[in-house]
Backbone as a chain_set.jsonl record, in Angstrom:
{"seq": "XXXXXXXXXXXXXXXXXXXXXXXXXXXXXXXXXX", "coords": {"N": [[10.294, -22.323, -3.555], [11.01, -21.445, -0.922], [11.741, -18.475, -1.719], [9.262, -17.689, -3.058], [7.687, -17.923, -0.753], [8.417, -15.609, 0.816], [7.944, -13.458, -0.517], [5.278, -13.681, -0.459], [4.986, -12.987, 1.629], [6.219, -10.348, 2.308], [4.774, -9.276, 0.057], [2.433, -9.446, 1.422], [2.258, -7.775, 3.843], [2.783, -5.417, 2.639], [0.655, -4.599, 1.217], [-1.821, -3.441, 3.526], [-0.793, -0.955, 3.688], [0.167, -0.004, 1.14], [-2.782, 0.26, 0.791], [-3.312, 2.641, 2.548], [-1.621, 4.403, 1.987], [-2.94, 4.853, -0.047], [-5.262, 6.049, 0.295], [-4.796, 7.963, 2.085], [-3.111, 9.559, 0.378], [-5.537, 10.059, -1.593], [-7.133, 12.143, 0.624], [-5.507, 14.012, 0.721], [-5.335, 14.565, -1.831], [-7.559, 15.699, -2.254], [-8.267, 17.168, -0.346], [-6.636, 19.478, -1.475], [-6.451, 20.122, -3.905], [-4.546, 20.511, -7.307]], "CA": [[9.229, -22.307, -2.548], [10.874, -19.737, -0.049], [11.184, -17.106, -2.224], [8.021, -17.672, -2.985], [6.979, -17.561, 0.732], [9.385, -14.499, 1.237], [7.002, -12.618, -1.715], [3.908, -13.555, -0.36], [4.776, -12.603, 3.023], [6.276, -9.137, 1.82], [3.405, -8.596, -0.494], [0.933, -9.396, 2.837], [2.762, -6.503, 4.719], [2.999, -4.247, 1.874], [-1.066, -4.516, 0.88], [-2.451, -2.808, 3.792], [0.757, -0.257, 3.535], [-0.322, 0.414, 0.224], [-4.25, 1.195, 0.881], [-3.408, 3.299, 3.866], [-1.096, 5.563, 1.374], [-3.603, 5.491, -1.401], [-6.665, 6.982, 1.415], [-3.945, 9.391, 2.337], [-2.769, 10.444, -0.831], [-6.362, 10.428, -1.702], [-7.741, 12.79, 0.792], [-4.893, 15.113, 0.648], [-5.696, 15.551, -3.405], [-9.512, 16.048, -2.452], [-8.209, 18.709, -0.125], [-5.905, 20.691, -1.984], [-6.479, 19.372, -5.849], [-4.119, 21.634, -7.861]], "C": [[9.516, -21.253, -1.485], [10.812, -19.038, -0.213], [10.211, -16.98, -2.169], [7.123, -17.112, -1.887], [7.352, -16.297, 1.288], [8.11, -13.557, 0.594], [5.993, -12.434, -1.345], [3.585, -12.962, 0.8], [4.896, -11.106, 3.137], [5.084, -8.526, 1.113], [2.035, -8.648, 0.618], [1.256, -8.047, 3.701], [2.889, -5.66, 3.738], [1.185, -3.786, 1.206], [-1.831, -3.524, 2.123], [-1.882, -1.508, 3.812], [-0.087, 0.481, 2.343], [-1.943, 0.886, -0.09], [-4.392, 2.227, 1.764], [-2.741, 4.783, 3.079], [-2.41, 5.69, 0.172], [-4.701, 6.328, -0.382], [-5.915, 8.048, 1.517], [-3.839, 10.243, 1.645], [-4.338, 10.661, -1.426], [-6.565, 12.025, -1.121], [-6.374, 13.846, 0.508], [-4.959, 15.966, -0.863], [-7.175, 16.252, -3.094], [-9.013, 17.435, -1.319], [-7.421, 19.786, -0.291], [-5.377, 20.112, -3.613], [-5.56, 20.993, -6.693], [-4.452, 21.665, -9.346]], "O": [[8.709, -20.395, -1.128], [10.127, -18.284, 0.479], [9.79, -16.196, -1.318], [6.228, -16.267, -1.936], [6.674, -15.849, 2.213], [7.365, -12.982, 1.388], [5.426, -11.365, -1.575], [2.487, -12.516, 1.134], [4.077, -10.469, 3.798], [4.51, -7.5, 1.477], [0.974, -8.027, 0.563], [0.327, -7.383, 4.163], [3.339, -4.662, 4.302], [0.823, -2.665, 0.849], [-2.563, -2.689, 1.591], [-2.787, -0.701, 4.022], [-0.876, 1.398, 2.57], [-2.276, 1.67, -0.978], [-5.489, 2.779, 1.851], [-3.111, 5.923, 3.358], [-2.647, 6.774, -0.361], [-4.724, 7.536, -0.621], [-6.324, 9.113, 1.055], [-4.193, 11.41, 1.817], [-4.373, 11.809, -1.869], [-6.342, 13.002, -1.835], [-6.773, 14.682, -0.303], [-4.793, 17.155, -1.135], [-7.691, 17.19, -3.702], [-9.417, 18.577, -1.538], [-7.389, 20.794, 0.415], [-4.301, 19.836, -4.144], [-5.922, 22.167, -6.613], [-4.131, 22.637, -10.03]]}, "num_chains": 1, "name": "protein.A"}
């Protein structure tokens, strides 16, 4: 059960983390696509 809670709490802080790099890494391909 804590792991558990450890995981879910890590994966809650790593979710907006992870859409903030994909927008990023997005626009930076849309403005210099090689």
């Amino acid at each position: 059960m804590y792991k558990n809670e450890v995981a879910q709490s890590v994966h809650n802080q790593l979710k907006p983390l992870e859409k903030e790099c994909y927008l990023y890494c997005k626009t930076i391909y849309v403005n210099h696509p090689d």
